[in-house]
N, C-alpha and C positions, 0 to 999 in steps of 0.2 A: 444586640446581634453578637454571636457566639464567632469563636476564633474562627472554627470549621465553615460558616456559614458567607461571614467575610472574604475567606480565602477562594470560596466557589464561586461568591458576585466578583470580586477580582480579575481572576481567570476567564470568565464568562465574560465579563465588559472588555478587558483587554482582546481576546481571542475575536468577539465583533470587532475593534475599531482596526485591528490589522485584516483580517480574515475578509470581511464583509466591504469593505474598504478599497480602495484600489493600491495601496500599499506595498501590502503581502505579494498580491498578484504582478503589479508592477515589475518590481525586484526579479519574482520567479522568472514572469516570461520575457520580461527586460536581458534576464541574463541568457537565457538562451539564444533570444534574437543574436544580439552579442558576437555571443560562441560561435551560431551558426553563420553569422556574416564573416567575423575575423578567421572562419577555419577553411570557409565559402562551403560548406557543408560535408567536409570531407571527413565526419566520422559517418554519416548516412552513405557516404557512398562504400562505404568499404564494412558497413554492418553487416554484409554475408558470411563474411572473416567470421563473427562474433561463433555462428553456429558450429564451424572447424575447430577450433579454440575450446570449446567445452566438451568437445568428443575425445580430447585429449586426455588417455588413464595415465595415472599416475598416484601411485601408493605409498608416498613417503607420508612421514609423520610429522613435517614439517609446518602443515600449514593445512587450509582447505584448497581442495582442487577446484576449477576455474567451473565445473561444474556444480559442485558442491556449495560453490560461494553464490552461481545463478542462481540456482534453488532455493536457498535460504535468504536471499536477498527478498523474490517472488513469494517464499513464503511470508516473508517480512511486509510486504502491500497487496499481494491480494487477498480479499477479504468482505466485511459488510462494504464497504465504499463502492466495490466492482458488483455487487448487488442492489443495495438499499440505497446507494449512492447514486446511482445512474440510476434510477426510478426517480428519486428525490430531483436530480438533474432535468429528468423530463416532464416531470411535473411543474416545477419551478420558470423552466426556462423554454419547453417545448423539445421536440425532437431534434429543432438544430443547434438545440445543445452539444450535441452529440458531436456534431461537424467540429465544434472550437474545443471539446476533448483532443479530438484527432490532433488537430493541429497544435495544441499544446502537449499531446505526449512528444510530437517530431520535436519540439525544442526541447525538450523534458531529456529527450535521450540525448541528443548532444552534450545539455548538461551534467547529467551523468556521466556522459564518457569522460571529463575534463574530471571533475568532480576527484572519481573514483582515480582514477590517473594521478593526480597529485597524493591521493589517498595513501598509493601502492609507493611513490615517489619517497614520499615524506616518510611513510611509517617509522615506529622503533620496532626493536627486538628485547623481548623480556624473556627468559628462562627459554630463550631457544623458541621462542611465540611470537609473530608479528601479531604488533596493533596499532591502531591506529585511527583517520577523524579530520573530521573537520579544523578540532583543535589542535591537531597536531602538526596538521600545513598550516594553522594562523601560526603560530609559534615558533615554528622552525621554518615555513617558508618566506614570512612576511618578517621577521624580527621579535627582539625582544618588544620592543615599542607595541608591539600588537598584542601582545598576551592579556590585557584584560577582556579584549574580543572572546579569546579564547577561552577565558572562565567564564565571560559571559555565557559562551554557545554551552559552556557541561553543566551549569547552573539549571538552565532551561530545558537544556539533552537530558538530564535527570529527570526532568517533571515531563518530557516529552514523550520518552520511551514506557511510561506507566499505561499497564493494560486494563485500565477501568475500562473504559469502551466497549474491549472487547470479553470483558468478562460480564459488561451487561448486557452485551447484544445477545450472546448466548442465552443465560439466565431467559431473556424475551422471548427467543427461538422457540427454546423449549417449552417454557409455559405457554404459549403462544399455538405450537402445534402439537404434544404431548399432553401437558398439562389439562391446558383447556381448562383455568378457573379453578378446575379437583386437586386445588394445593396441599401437601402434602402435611399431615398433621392439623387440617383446615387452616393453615398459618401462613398467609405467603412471605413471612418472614423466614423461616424458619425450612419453607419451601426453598426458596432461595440461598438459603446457606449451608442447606445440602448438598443441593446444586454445586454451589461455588468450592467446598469442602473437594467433592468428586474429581471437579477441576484441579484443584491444586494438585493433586494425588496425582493424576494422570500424566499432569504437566510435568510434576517433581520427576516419576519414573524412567525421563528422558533428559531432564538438561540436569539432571543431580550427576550423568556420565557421563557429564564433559563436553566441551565443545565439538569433539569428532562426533561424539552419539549423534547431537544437536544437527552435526550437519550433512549425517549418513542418512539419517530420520528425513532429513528435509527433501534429501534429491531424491528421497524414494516417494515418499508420498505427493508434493507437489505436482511433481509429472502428471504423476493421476488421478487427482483428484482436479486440476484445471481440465483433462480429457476427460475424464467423466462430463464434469459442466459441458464442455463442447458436445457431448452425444446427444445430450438430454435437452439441449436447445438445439441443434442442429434438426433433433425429432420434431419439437416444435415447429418448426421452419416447414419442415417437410409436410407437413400435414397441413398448415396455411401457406404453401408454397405461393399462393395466389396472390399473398400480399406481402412478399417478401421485398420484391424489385421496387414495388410503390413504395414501403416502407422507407428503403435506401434513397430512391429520389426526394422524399419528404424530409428527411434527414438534412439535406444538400438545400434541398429550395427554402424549408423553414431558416435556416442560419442566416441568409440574406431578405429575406421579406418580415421575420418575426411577429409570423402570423398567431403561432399559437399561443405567444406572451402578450400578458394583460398590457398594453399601451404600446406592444408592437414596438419595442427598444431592441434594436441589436443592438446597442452595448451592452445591455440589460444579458442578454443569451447571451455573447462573449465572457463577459466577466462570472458568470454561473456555469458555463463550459470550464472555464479555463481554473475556478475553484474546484471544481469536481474533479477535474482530470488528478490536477496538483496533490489535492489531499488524498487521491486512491495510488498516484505513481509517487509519492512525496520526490521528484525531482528535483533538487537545489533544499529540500530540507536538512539534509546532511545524516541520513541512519544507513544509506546505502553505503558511502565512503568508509564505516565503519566496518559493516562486514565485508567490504571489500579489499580493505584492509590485511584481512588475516588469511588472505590465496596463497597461495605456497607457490604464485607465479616471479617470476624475475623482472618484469616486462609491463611497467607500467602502461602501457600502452594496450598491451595485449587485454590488462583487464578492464582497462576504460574500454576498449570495445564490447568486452563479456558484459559487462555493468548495464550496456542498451538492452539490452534482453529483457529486462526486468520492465521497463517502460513499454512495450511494445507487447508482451504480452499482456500485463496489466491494463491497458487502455487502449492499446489498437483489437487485441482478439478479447480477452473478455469482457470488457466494459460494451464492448462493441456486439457479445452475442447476446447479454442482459439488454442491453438497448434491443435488439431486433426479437427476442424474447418479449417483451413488453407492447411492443409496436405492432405485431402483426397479430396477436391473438386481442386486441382492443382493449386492454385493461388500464393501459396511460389513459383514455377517456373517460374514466367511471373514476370521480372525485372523490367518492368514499373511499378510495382506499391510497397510501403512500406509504414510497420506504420500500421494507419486505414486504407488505401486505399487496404491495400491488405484483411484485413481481410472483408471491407465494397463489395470487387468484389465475396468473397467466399459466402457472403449473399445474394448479388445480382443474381448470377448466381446459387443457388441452391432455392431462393425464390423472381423470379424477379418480384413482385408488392408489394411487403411490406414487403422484406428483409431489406432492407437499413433504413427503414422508425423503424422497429423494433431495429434495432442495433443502431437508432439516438435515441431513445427513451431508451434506455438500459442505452448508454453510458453519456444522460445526465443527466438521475437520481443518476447513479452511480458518478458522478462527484458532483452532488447536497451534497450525503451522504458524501463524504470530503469537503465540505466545512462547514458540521453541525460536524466532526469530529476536526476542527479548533480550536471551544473554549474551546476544552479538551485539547488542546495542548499549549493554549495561556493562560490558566488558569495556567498551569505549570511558565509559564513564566510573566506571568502579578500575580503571586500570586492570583490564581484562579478563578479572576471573572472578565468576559468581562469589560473591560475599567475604572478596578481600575490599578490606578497610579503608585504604588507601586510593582518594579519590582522585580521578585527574585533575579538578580545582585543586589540590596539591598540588599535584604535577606539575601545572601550568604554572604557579603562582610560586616555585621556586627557583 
């Protein structure tokens, strides 16, 4: 067995025994409950604030605005997860999957608001630049004593923030509904590496100018490319209005009876809810802290409230229109298809000339915005600035 080969069965067995496990999830929704008990829910109650707070202009060069940081946060997790993810969710676990989403984004965002809060708290200041992390509250707010925590988290925030994922979902997109097999130079290697070639070009032409480009880009297109999604499922809806309402009840009654799961386990739907939600809002995984980090706000507080924003779009309104997307035009019941393909036949079959054409265009923008979400998180980890040397496992570990 080859170096590369090793490192993938590694990664792959580790990522099951926490992931698939009750571990990971534990911890995550562990820590919300937590939050949300010790705070008695008092960042949801004041979550209206969050929308006043980012209507706030403010043009200095200081930092990113409370706006600017929502945006790039949301473009940082929405993505295939709030697509292929929530197809995968209801295929996996049934419709009342859906239900143990919801309720793990409500603790998702509490954790967030705390999160990002210490985020803003802790931060440093480099050449007149806040940054900041997970690792920079283990180290400065917990003690020295704590600091291998904190190489641990940039060890692993290195290999976390890497956009394989998303530079294969795309590549699939495409061939997938472009393509179509007619690889290009009959090679699908070489189809593929043009592809990926394309990408980088594209990608370079925006975060090569800097963090402000990265996060002018973000709050411009984000907005609109998640309202697009909302039009073009809301049209869905419209047109099977009829099984809209059922679809919502089926939703609610499947999470307690777990009818549509093979042996009928609600813990089974819990814990398949509560992955999907986690890895589409990564709440408590620590990449939001980081770009929340670099707001040009004063008021930690202020952007632990802005930071909910990102969970409740991601998994209350989109996860949420892919799920009634899927549900009322019947394509969660037709087994041959999972992932995109289920969601890409609910487009096709409720807008067959430029469904799929829209949903290819949706999902590779939306994959475009995490990858301009990348140098907020690699800046965490590279001490803030694309392709300086000097890594925070440095940092921490002096």
């Amino acid at each position: 067995m080859d170096l590369i080969s090793f490192f993938s069965d590694l990664i792959i067995t580790s990522a099951d025994f926490l992931w698939n496990g009750p571990i990971l999830i534990s911890l995550l929704i562990g820590a919300g409950l937590y939050f949300s008990v010790r705070s008695k829910l008092s960042p949801l109650l004041y979550f209206k604030h969050s929308f006043k707070l980012i209507s706030k202009k403010d043009n200095s060069e200081k930092g990113l605005s409370s706006f600017e940081s929502a945006s790039s946060q949301i473009a940082g997790i929405v993505g295939m997860g709030n697509i292929s993810g929530v197809a995968i969710a209801i295929s996996l676990g049934g419709p009342g999957a859906i239900f143990w989403m919801w309720v793990t984004a409500l603790f998702g965002m509490v954790t967030k608001f705390y999160t990002c809060s210490l985020s803003v708290l802790y931060r440093k200041k480099v050449d007149n630049k806040f940054y900041g992390g997970p690792m920079i509250v283990i180290s400065k707010g917990l003690g020295k004593k704590w600091k291998p925590m904190a190489i641990i988290f940039c060890f692993f925030g290195m290999l976390g923030v890497s956009p394989i994922f998303q530079s294969n979902q795309i590549v699939e997109v495409v061939n997938a509904v472009v393509i179509k097999e007619n690889f290009l130079f009959d090679d699908k290697f070489y189809n593929d590496l043009i592809i990926g070639v394309f990408i980088a070009i594209l990608v370079s032409s925006v975060i090569l100018g800097g963090i402000k480009r990265i996060g002018k880009v973000a709050s411009k297109i984000a907005p609109i490319m998640v309202l697009v999604y909302m039009i073009m499922v809301f049209y869905i809806m419209v047109i099977h209005y009829d099984m809209v309402l059922p679809s919502l009840i089926l939703i609610i009654t499947d999470a307690f009876t777990a009818n549509s799961v093979l042996g009928g386990s609600i813990g089974s739907i819990i814990l398949i809810g509560a992955r999907r939600a986690s890895f589409s809002n990564e709440a408590g995984i620590g990449t939001a802290p980081i770009i929340h980090a670099s707001s040009k706000t004063e008021n930690p507080v202020e952007e632990g409230l802005v930071s909910m924003i990102g969970p409740f779009v991601d998994t209350i309104i989109v996860c949420t229109l892919t799920a009634l997307c899927v549900l009322v035009t019947g394509s969660w019941t037709n087994y041959n298809y999972a992932g995109i393909e289920m969601v890409n036949y609910a487009f096709s079959s409720s807008m067959p000339n430029f469904g799929p054409y829209i949903l290819l265009f949706t999902t590779l923008t939306l994959q475009f915005l995490l990858y301009l979400a990348y140098p907020f998180l690699e800046k965490g980890v590279q001490h803030f600035y694309l392709g300086k040397s000097t890594v925070l496992i440095i940092e921490c570990s002096t």
